[in-house]
SEDREN-436417 format. One record per residue: residue in three letters; x, y, z of N, C-alpha, C in turn. Coordinates in steps of 0.05 Angstrom, whole numbers, plus 5000, padded with zeros to 4 digits. Example, Ala and Ser with C-alpha at 12.3 -4.5 7.8 and 13.67 -1.06 7.14 Angstrom:
<atoms>
ALA526448865156524649105156526449345156;SER525749555142527349795143525850015157;
</atoms>
This chain:
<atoms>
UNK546738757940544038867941542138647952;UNK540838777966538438517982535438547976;UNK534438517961531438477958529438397968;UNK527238407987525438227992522338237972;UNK522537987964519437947948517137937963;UNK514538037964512737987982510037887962;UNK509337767968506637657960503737647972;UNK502337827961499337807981498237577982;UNK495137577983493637397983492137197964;UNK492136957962491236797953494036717931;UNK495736817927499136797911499736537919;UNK499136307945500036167945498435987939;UNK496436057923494835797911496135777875;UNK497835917881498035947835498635667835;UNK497935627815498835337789496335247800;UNK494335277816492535137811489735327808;UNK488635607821487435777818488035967793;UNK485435927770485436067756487936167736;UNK488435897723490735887706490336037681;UNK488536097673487236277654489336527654;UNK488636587672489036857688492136927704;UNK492436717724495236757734497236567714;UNK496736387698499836147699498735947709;UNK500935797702500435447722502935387734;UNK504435617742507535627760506035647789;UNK506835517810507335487836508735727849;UNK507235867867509736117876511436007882;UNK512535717895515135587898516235617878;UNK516035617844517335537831517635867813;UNK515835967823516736247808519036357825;UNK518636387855521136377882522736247870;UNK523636037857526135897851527435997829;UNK525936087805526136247782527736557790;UNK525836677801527836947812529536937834;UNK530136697851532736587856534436527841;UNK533536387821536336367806537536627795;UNK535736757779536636977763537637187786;UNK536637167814537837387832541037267829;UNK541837037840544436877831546836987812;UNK545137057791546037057765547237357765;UNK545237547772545637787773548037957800;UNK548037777823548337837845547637977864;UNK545137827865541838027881541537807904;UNK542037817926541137657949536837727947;UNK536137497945533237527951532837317967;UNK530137397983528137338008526137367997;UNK524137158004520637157993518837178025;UNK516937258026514737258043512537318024;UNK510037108037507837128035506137088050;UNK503837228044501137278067498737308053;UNK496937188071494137148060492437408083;UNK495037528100493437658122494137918125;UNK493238098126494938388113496538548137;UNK495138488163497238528186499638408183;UNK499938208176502938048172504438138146;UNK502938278134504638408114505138658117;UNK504338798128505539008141506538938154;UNK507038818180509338708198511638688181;UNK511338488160513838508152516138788135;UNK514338868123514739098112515639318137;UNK514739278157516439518179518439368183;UNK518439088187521238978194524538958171;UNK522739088148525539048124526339248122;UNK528639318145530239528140532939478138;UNK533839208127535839048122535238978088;UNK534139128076533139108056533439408034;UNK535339328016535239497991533239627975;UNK531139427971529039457956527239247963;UNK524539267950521739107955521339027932;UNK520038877919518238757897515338597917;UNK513638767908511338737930508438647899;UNK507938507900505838367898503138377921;UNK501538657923499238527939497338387939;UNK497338327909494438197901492538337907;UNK489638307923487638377927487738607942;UNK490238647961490238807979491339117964;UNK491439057940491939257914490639547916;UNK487439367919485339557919485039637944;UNK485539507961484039537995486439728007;UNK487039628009489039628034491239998041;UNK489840058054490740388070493540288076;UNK492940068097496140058113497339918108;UNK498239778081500439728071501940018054;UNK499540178045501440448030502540548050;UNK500540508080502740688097504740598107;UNK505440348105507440188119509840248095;UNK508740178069511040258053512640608052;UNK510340708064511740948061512441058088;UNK512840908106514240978130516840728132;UNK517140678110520840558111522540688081;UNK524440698095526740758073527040558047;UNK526140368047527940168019525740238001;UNK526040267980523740337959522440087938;UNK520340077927519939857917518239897884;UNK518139637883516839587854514439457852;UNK512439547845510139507846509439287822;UNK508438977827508138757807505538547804;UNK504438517782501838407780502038257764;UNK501238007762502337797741499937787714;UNK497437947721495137937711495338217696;UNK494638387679494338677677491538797691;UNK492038787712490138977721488239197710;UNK489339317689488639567683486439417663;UNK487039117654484838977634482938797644;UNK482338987671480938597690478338867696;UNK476138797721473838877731474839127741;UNK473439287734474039657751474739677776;UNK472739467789474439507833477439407828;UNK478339267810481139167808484039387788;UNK482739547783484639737767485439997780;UNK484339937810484840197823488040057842;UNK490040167842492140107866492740327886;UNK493440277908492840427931496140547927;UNK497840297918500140407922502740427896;UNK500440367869502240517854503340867849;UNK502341067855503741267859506741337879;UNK505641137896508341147907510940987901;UNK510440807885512640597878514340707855;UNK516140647853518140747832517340507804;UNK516940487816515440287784513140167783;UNK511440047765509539847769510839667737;UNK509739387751509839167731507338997725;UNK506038937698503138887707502538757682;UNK502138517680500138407657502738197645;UNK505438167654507137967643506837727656;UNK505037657676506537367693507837387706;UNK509337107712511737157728514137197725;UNK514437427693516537467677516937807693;UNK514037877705514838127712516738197740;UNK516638017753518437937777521337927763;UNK522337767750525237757735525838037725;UNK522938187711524038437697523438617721;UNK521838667749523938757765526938677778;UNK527038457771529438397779532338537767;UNK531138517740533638627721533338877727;UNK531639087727532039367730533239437756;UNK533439267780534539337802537839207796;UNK537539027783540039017776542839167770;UNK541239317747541739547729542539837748;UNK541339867777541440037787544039987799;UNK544939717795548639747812550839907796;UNK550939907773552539907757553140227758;
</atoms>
């Protein structure tokens, strides 16, 4: 099984923006974390991140070498038309993940453009919710 992780915007400032709120893990080191456990499980994973939402859709049309998504948009949560439509014009299905609970933060932030379409959402664990998509895709080999 092949996974790609995607990360929106401002994700590659963690461990130093708003540790309150996100953690004080480095997306390098959360990337290395669900590397290992992909390892463990026998989940080939790939990470991309973007601060620019054309490049995230780019990539997202380009993963069709890809099993599944774990997509993190961050901000582009609330905004963003054409990442729902990008996800929903490819075949690999994904999991929708927020390291913050959204549903407990400012009202423009509890709206997602593309949780109805995702087969799951993960939201308010950190970067424990990345591993626990990990394990549930896991679970889907068996």
């Amino acid at each position: 099984m092949n996974v790609l992780f995607i990360n929106g915007p401002n994700l590659n400032m963690l461990g130093t923006r708003e540790k309150d709120v996100y953690g004080d893990l480095t997306l390098d080191k959360i990337n290395e974390l669900i590397k290992n456990k992909g390892l463990e499980v026998n989940i080939k994973t790939d990470f991309f991140q973007s601060n620019i939402e054309g490049n995230i859709v780019s990539k997202i049309q380009e993963s069709s070498n890809y099993d599944y998504i774990v997509i993190n948009p961050a901000a582009f949560t609330h905004t963003s038309i054409a990442i729902r439509d990008a996800l929903l014009s490819i075949n690999a299905k994904f999991i929708e993940v927020h390291l913050s609970n959204i549903y407990s933060r400012e009202d423009f932030r509890q709206n997602s453009y593309i949780s109805s379409i995702a087969i799951g959402v993960i939201s308010g664990f950190g970067f424990h919710g990345y591993i626990l998509a990990l394990e549930y895709l896991s679970s889907l080999k068996d």
